[in-house]
GUTI-266535 format. One record per residue (C-alpha): z, x, y. Coordinates in pm, whole numbers, plus 50000, padded with zeros to 5 digits. Last residue first. Layout:
+-------+-------+-------+
!     Z !     X !     Y !
+-------+-------+-------+
!     Z !     X !     Y !
...
+-------+-------+-------+
! end
This chain:
+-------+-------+-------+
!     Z !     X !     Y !
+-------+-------+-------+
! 37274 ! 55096 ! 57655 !
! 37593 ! 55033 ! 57561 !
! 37741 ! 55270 ! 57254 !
! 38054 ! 55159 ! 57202 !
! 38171 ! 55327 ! 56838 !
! 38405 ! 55263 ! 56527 !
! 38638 ! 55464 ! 56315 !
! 38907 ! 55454 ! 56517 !
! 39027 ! 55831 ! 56537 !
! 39341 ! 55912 ! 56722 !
! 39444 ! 56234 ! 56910 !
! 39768 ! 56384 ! 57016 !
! 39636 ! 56717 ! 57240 !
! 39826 ! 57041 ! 57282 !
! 39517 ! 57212 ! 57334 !
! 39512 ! 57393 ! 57004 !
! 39594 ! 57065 ! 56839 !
! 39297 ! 56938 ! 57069 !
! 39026 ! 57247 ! 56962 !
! 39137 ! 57225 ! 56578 !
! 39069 ! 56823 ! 56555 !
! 38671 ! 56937 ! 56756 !
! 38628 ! 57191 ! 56474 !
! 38719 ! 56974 ! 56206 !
! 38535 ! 56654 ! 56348 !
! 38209 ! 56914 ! 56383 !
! 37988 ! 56684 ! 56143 !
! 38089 ! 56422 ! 56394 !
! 38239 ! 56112 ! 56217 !
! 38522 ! 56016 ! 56471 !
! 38572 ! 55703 ! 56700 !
! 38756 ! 55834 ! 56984 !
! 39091 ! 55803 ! 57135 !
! 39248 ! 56103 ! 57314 !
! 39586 ! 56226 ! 57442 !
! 39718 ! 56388 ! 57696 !
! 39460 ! 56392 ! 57998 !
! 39502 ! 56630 ! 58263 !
! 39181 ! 56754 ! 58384 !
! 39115 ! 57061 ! 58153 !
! 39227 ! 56812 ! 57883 !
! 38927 ! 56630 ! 57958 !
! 38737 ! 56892 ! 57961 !
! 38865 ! 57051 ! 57613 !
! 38754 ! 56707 ! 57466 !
! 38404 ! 56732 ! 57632 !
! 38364 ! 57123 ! 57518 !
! 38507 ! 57078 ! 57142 !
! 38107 ! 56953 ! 56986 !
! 38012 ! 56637 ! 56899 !
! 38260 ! 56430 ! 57042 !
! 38254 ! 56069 ! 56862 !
! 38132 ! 55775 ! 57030 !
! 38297 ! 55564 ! 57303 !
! 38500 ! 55869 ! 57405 !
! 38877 ! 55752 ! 57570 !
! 39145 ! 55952 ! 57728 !
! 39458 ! 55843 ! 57789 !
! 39639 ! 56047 ! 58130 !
! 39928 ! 56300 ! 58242 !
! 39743 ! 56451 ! 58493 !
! 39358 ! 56206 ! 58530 !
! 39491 ! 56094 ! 58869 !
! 39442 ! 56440 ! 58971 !
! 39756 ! 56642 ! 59135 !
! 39936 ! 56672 ! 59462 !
! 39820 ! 56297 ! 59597 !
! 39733 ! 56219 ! 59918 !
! 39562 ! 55902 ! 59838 !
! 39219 ! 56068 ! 59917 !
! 39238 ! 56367 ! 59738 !
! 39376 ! 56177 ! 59422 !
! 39085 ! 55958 ! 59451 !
! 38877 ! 56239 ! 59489 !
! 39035 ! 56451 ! 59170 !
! 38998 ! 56100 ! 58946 !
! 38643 ! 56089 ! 59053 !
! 38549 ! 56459 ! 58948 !
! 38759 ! 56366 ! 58616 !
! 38499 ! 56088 ! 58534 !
! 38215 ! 56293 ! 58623 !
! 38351 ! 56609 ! 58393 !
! 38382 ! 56395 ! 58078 !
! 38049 ! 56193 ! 58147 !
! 37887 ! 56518 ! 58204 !
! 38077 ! 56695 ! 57873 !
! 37948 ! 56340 ! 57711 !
! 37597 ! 56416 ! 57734 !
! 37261 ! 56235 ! 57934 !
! 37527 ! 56027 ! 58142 !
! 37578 ! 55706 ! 58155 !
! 37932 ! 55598 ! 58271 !
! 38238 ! 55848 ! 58333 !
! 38523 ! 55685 ! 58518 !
! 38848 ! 55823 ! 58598 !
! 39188 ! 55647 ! 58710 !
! 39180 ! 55339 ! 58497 !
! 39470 ! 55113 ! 58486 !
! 39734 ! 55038 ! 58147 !
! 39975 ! 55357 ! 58345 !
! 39721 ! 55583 ! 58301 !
! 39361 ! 55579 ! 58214 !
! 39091 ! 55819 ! 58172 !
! 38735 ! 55699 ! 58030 !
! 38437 ! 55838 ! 57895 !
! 38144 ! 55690 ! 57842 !
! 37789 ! 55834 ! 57702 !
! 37704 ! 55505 ! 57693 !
! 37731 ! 55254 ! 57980 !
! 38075 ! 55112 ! 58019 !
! 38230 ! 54742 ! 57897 !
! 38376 ! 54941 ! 57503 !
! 38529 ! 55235 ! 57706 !
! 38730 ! 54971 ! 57864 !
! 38879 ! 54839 ! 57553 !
! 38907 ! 55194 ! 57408 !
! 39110 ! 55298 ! 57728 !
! 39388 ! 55001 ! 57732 !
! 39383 ! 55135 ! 57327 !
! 39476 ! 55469 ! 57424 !
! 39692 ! 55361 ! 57780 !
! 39916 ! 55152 ! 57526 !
! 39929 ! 55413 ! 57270 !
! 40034 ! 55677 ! 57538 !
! 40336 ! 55475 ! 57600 !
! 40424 ! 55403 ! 57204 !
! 40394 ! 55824 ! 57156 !
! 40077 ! 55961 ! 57072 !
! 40102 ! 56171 ! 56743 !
! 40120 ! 56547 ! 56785 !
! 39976 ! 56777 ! 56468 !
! 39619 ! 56552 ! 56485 !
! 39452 ! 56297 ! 56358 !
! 39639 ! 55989 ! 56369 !
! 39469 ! 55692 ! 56224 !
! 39403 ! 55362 ! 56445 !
! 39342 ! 55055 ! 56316 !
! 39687 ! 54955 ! 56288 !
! 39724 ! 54943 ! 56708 !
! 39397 ! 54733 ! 56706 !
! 39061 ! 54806 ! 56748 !
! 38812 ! 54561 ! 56780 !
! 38442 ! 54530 ! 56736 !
! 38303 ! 54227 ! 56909 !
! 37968 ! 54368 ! 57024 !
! 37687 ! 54099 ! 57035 !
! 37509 ! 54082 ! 56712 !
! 37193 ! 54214 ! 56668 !
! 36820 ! 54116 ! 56851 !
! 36553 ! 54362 ! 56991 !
! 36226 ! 54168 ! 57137 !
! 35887 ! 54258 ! 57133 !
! 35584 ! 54431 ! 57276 !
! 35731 ! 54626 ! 57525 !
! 36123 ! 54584 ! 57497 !
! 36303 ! 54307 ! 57563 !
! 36697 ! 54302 ! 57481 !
! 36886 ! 54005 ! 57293 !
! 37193 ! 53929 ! 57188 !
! 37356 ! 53700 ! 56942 !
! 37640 ! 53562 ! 56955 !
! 38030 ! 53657 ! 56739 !
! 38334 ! 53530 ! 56927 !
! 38525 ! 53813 ! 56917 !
! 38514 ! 53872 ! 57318 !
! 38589 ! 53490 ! 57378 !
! 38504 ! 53395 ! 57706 !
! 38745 ! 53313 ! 57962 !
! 38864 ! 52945 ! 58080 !
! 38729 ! 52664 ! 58301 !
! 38534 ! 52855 ! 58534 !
! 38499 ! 52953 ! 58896 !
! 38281 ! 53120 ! 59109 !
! 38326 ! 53280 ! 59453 !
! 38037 ! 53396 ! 59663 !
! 38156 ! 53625 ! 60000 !
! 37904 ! 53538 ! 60263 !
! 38150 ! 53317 ! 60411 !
! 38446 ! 53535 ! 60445 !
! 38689 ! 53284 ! 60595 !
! 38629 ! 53077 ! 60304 !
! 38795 ! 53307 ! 60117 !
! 39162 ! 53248 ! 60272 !
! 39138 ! 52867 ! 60241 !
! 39017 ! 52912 ! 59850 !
! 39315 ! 53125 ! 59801 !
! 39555 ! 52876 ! 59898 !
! 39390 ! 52614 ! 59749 !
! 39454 ! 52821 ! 59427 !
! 39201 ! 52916 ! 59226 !
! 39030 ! 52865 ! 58861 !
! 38940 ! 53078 ! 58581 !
! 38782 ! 53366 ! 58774 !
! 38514 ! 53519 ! 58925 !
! 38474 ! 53685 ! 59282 !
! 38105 ! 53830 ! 59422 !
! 38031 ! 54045 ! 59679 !
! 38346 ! 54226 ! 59788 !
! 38368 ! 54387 ! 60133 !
! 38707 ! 54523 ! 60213 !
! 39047 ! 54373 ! 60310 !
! 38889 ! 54012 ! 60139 !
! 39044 ! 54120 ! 59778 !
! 39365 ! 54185 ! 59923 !
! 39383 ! 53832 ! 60101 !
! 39276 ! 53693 ! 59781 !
! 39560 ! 53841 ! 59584 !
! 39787 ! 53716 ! 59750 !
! 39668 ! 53372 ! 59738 !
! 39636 ! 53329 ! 59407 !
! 39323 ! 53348 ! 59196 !
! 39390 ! 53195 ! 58838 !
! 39418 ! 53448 ! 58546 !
! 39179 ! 53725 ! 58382 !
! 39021 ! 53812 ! 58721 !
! 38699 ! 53944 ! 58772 !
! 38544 ! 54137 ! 59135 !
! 38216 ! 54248 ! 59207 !
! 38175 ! 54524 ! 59430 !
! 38040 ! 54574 ! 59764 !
! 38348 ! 54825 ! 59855 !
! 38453 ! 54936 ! 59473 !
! 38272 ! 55260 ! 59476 !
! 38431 ! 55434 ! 59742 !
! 38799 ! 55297 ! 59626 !
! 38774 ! 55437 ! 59273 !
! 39045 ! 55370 ! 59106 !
! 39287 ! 55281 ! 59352 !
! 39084 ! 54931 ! 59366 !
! 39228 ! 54896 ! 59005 !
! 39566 ! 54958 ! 59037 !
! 39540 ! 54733 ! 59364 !
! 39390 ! 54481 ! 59200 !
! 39656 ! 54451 ! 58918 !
! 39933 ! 54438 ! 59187 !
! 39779 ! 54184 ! 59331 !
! 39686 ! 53946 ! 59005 !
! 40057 ! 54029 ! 58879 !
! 40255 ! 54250 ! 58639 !
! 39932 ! 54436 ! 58623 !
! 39691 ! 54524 ! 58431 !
! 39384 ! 54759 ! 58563 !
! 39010 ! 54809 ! 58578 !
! 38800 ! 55000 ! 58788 !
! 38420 ! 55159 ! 58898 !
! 38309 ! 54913 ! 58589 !
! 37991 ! 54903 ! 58498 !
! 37738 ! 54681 ! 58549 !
! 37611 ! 54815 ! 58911 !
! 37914 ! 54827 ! 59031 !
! 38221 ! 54607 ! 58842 !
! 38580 ! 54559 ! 58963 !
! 38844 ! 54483 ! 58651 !
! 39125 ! 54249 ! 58703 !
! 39414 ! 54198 ! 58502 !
! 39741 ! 54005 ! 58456 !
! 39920 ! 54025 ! 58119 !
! 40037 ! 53858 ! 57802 !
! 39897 ! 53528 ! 57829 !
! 39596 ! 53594 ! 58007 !
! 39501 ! 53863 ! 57690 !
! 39265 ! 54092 ! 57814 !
! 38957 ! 54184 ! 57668 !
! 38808 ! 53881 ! 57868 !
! 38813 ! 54127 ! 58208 !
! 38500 ! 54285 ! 58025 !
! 38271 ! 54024 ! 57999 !
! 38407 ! 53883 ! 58330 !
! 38297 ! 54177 ! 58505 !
! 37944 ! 54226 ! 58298 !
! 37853 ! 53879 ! 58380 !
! 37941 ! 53915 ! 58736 !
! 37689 ! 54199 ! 58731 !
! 37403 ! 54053 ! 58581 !
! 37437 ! 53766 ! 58802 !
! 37506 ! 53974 ! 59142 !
! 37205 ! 54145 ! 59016 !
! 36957 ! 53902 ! 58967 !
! 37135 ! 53724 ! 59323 !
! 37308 ! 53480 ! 59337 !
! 37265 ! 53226 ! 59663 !
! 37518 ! 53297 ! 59967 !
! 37850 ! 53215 ! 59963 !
! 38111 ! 52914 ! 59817 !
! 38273 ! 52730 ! 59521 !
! 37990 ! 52796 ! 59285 !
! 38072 ! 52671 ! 58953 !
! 38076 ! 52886 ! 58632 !
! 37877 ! 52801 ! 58374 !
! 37610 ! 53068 ! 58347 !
! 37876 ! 53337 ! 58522 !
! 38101 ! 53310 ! 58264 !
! 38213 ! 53050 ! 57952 !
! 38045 ! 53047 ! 57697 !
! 37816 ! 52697 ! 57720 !
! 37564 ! 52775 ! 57484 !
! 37262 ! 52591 ! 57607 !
! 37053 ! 52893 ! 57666 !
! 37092 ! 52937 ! 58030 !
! 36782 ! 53090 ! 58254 !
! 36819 ! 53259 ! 58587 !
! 36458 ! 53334 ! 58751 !
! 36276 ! 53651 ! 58909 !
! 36006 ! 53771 ! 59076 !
! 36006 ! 54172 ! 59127 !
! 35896 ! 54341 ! 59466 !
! 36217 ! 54302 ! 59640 !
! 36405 ! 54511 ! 59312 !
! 36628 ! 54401 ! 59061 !
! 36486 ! 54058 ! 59035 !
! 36358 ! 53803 ! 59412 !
! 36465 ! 53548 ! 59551 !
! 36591 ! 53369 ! 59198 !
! 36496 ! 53047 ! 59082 !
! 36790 ! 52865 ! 58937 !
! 36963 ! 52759 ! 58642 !
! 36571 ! 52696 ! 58452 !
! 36663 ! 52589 ! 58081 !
! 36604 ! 52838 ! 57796 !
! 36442 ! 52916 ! 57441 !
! 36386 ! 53187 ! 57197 !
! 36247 ! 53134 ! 56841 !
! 36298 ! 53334 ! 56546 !
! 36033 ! 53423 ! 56278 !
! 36102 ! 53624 ! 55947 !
! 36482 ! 53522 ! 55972 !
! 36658 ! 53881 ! 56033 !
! 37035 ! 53812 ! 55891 !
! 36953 ! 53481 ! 55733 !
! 37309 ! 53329 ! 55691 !
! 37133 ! 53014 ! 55540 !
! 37361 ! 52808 ! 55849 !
! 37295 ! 53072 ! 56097 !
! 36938 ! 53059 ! 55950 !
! 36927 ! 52613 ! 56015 !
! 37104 ! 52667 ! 56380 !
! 36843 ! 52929 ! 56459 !
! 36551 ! 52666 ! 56341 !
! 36697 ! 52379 ! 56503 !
! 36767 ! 52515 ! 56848 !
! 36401 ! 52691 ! 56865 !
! 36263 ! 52355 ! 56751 !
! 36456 ! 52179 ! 57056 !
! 36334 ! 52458 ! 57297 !
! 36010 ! 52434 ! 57195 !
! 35982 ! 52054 ! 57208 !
! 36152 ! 52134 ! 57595 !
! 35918 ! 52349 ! 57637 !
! 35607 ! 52103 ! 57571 !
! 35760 ! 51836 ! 57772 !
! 35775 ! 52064 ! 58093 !
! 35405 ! 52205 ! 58007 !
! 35309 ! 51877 ! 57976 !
! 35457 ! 51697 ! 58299 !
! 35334 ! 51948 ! 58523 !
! 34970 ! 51872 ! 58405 !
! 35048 ! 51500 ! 58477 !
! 35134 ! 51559 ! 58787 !
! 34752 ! 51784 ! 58861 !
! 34569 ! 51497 ! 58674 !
! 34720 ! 51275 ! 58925 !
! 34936 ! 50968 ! 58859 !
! 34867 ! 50550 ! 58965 !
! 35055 ! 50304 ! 59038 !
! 34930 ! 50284 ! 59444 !
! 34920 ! 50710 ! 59456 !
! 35222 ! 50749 ! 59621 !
! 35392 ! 50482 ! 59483 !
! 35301 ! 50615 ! 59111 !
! 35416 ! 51002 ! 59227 !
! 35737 ! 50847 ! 59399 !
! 35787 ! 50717 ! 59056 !
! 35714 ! 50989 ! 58838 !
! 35940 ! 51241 ! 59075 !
! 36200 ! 51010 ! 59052 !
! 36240 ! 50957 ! 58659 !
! 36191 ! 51362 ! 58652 !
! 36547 ! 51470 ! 58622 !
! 36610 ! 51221 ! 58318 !
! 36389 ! 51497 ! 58111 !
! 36131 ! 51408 ! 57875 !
! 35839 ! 51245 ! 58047 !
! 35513 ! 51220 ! 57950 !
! 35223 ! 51094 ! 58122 !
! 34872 ! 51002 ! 57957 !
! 34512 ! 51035 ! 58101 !
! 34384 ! 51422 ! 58084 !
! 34760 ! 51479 ! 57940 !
! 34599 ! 51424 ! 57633 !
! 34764 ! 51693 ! 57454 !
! 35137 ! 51606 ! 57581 !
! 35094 ! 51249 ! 57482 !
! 35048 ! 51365 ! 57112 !
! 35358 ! 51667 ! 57141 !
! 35541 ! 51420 ! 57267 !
! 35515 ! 51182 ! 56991 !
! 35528 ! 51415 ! 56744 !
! 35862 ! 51551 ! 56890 !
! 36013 ! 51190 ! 56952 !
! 35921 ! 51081 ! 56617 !
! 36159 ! 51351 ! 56404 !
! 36425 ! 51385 ! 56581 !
! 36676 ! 51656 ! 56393 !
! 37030 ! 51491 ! 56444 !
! 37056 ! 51342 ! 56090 !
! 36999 ! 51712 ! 55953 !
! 37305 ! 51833 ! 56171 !
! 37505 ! 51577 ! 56094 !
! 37462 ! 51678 ! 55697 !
! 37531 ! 52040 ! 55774 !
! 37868 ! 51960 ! 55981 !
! 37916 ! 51892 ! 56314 !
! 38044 ! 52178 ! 56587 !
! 38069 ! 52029 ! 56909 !
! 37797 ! 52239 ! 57057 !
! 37545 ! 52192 ! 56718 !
! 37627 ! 51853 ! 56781 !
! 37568 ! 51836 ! 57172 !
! 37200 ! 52051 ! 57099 !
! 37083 ! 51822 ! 56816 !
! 37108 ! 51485 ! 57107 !
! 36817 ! 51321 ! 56947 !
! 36552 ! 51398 ! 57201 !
! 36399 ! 51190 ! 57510 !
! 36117 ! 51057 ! 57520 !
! 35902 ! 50833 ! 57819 !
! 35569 ! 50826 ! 57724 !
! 35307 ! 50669 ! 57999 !
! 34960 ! 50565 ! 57995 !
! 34996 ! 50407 ! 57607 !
! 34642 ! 50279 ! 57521 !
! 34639 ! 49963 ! 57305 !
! 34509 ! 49969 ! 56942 !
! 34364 ! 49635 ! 56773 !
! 34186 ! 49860 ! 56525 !
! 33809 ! 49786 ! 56591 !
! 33901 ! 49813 ! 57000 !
! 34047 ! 50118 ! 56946 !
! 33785 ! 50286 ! 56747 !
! 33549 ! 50173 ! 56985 !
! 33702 ! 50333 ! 57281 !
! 33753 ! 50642 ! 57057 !
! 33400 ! 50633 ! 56970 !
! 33318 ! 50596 ! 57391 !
! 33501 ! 50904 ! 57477 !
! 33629 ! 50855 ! 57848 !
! 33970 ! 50693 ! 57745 !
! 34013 ! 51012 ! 57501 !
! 34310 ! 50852 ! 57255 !
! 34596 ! 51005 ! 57194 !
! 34851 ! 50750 ! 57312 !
! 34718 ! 50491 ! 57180 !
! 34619 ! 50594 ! 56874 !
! 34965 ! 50809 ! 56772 !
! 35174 ! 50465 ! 56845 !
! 34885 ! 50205 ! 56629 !
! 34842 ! 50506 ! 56416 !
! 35222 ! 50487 ! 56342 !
! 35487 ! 50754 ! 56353 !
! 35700 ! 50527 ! 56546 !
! 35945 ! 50362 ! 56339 !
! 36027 ! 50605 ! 56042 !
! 36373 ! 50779 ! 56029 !
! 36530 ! 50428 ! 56155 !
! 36749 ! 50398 ! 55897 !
! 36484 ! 50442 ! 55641 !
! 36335 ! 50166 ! 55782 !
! 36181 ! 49998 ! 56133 !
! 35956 ! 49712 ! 56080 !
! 35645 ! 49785 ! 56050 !
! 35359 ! 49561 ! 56247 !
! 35270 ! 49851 ! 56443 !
! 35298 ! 49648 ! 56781 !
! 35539 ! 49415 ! 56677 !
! 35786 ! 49720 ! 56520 !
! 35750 ! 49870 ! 56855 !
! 35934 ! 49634 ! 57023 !
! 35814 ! 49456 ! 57346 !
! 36008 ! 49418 ! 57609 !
! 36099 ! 49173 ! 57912 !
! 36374 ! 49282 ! 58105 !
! 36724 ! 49116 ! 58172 !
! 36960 ! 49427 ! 58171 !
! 37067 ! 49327 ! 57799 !
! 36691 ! 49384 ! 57701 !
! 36645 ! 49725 ! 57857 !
! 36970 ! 49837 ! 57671 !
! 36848 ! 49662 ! 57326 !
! 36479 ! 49808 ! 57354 !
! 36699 ! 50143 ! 57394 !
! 36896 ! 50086 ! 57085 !
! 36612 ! 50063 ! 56844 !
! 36224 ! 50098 ! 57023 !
! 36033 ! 50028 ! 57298 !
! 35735 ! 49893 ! 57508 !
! 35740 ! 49803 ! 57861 !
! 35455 ! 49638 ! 58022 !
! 35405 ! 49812 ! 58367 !
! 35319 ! 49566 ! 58659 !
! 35505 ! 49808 ! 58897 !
! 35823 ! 49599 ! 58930 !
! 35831 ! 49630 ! 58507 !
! 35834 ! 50017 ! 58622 !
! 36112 ! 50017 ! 58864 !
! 36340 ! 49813 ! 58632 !
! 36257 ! 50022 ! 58350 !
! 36371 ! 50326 ! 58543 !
! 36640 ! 50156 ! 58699 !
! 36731 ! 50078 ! 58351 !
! 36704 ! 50386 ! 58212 !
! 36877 ! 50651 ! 58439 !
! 37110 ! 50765 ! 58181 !
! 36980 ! 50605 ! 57854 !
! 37042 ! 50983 ! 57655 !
! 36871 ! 50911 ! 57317 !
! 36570 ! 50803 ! 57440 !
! 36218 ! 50511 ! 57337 !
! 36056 ! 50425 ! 57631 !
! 35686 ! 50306 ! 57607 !
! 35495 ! 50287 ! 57886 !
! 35164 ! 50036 ! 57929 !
! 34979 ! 49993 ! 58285 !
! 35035 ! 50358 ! 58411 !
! 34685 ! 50371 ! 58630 !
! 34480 ! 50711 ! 58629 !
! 34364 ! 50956 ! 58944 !
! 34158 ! 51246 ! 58838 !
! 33853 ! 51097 ! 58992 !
! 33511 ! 51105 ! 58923 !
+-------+-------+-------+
! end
């Protein structure tokens, strides 16, 4: 027997009519009688094809301002009946009910009002009701009906029914389920975390997680891992909606990367200052402001120049062209920013392997999301981190207060500190970083990394003394004992920010007035794991 079955009835019934009429067009060419509903029987209508509403076929008009039109058994009948099961064959035939071969659904647009930000009552209005049931009925007898619920696939169904003279394989039709059934899943998933944001249901007792295939990826963190980029219909601006001006496919990586570069470079006002941070491996090797792009760069390629060749590189402001040619003196893998100059864009594409990505503005880093981490058997969720610390959040701790300067590079610091793997520690001078200490097993390793790398750099610039002498220090959690602080200050640094609360807060307080240290408390912690 063959898995091959004729499209003879369709019935169209979408939200988003892009693509419709060539579809219907193509299909009424086919021999298909068209059925539909509402505003898309009008648009097939206008274009000069035949239709047939719904409301004939069920013999309902439609009500309740069109809440009910196609939950009908005459709809539900033909689309789930089991052409090959003689009752249901006879059950159709008692009850006047024609077989539907082909479903064609698209979903009230619930996802562009939660986006533009409509009110509770919108909200409710925008829930489909029909289209899921609907789908979810042609979806289970895929064994003889098609469904189709994204505008993407018109083609593919149509070059499937010429290919097979009108008809669709059981294998096409397979396809066409598990699409359909994600995208019901994603649309529930949408309504149901819209509907506990809106109950302000901390930990809802089930929460849904949904996403749309950006690409397929050549391979994950490692040559041996598969891997695919999914967005979640959010729109923040980054590396998800950024546009690909030129260079070789993202990689996992490169994408988890870029998104920690921009992440961070967001801290940063636009408006009040240029700056650039350079990312390896998610965290930053160097970050810097600047009076311009370049000179921002530079601050923050002197970092840590070793670590910075086959970086990734964010911007805060427009590339320029002088900039650009800096960036392209060593290899950079990836560049993001907010738009470039044509300038710029004629100097990169000299370096065609190196990928730059563009967006139409920075994400907000207090606009509160939720994230989400896998772990075996489950899946962590909180808030993203959007603490912030400003200049009046800050309480002076110690004998010696930091002076304005020293405030800058303090808070500069913190918002660093806040992008960098836990236990961080960070030395800064002069609004860049010149020492970076990311992940280590205690903070006295983080302290004494970060001012190893400040001594090389210095080494290698020529320098008489460690770019950590005369520098901010910053602890994304408290110091639990006096040896981390008195490192740093073995290594230059001046003054400290940290958040405070260790049992041994006296003790540590003691060890910086005893060092000379100013030292502010913040009362809140990075961790980044």
């Amino acid at each position: 027997m063959t898995d091959l079955h004729p499209v003879r009835r369709a019935l169209l019934s979408v939200s988003d009519k892009s693509g419709l009429i060539d579809l219907g067009k193509s299909l009424a060419e086919r021999g298909v009688e068209l059925l539909s509903t509402g505003g898309t029987a009008k648009a097939l209508r206008d274009a000069g094809l035949d239709v047939k509403d719904v409301s004939d076929v069920t013999g309902f008009p439609e009500m309740m301002d069109g809440r009910v039109k196609t939950l009908h058994p005459m709809v539900h009948g033909g689309l789930l009946a089991l052409r090959d099961n003689d009752a249901h064959v006879a059950a159709m035939n008692e009850h006047g009910i024609g077989a539907i071969d082909l479903l064609v659904v698209n979903l009230y647009p619930f996802e562009a009002a939660l986006a533009r930000g409509a009110d509770y009552d919108e909200m409710i209005e925008n829930i489909d009701i029909g289209g899921p049931a609907m789908i979810r009925a042609a979806s289970k007898n895929h064994l003889f009906v098609n469904v189709v619920t994204d505008v993407e696939d018109y083609d593919a169904l149509l070059a499937e029914l010429d290919a097979n003279d009108g008809q669709t394989s059981y294998v096409f039709r397979q396809r066409l389920a598990q699409i359909a059934y994600a995208r019901t899943a994603a649309y529930d998933a949408a309504v149901s975390n819209w509907m506990a944001g809106a109950l302000e249901l901390e930990a809802p007792r089930r929460r849904a997680f949904a996403g749309e295939l950006k690409q397929t990826l050549r391979y994950g963190e490692n040559s041996h891992q598969k891997a695919a980029f999914y967005t979640d219909g959010s729109n923040r601006p980054g590396v998800a909606t950024a546009v690909q001006l030129q260079g070789k496919e993202l990689s996992y990586n490169n994408i988890n990367d870029t998104d920690a570069a921009y992440e961070l470079v967001a801290e940063f006002d636009p408006a009040e200052t240029a700056a650039v941070a350079i990312i390896k491996h998610a965290n930053p090797c160097g970050v810097a402001r600047g009076a311009t792009l370049a000179e921002a760069y530079q601050k923050a390629f002197d970092c840590d120049r070793t670590s910075a060749f086959g970086g990734i590189v964010a911007l805060n402001q427009p590339l320029d062209a002088e900039t650009a040619a800096k960036i392209t003196e060593i290899f950079t893998e990836v560049v993001i920013a907010p738009g470039a100059s044509d300038e710029a864009k004629e100097i990169f594409a000299a370096k065609k392997n190196l990928r730059l990505l563009l967006t139409d503005a920075l994400p907000d880093p207090r606009k509160a999301i939720t994230a989400y981490k896998q772990v075996s058997g489950g899946v962590l969720v909180q808030d993203k981190d959007v603490g912030y610390i400003g200049m009046d959040d800050l309480k002076v701790v110690t004998e010696k207060a930091p002076t304005d300067e020293q405030m800058q590079d303090l808070l500069f610091a913190w918002k660093v500190a806040k992008h960098v793997k836990s236990n961080a520690i960070v030395y800064v001078k002069g609004s860049a970083t010149v020492g970076v200490g990311a992940g280590q097993m205690s903070r006295l390793d983080s302290a004494n990394v970060a001012a190893a790398k400040a001594q090389r750099m210095a080494d290698e610039l020529g320098l008489d003394a460690s770019l950590a002498k005369g520098s901010a220090v910053a602890s994304d959690a408290f110091f639990p004992f006096p040896d981390g602080l008195l490192e740093a200050a073995a290594a230059g640094a001046t003054c400290v920010i940290q958040p405070g609360g260790s049992m041994r807060d006296d003790e540590v307080i003691k060890a910086a007035n005893e060092a000379g240290l100013a030292m502010v408390f913040t009362g809140m912690r990075h961790f980044r794991h």
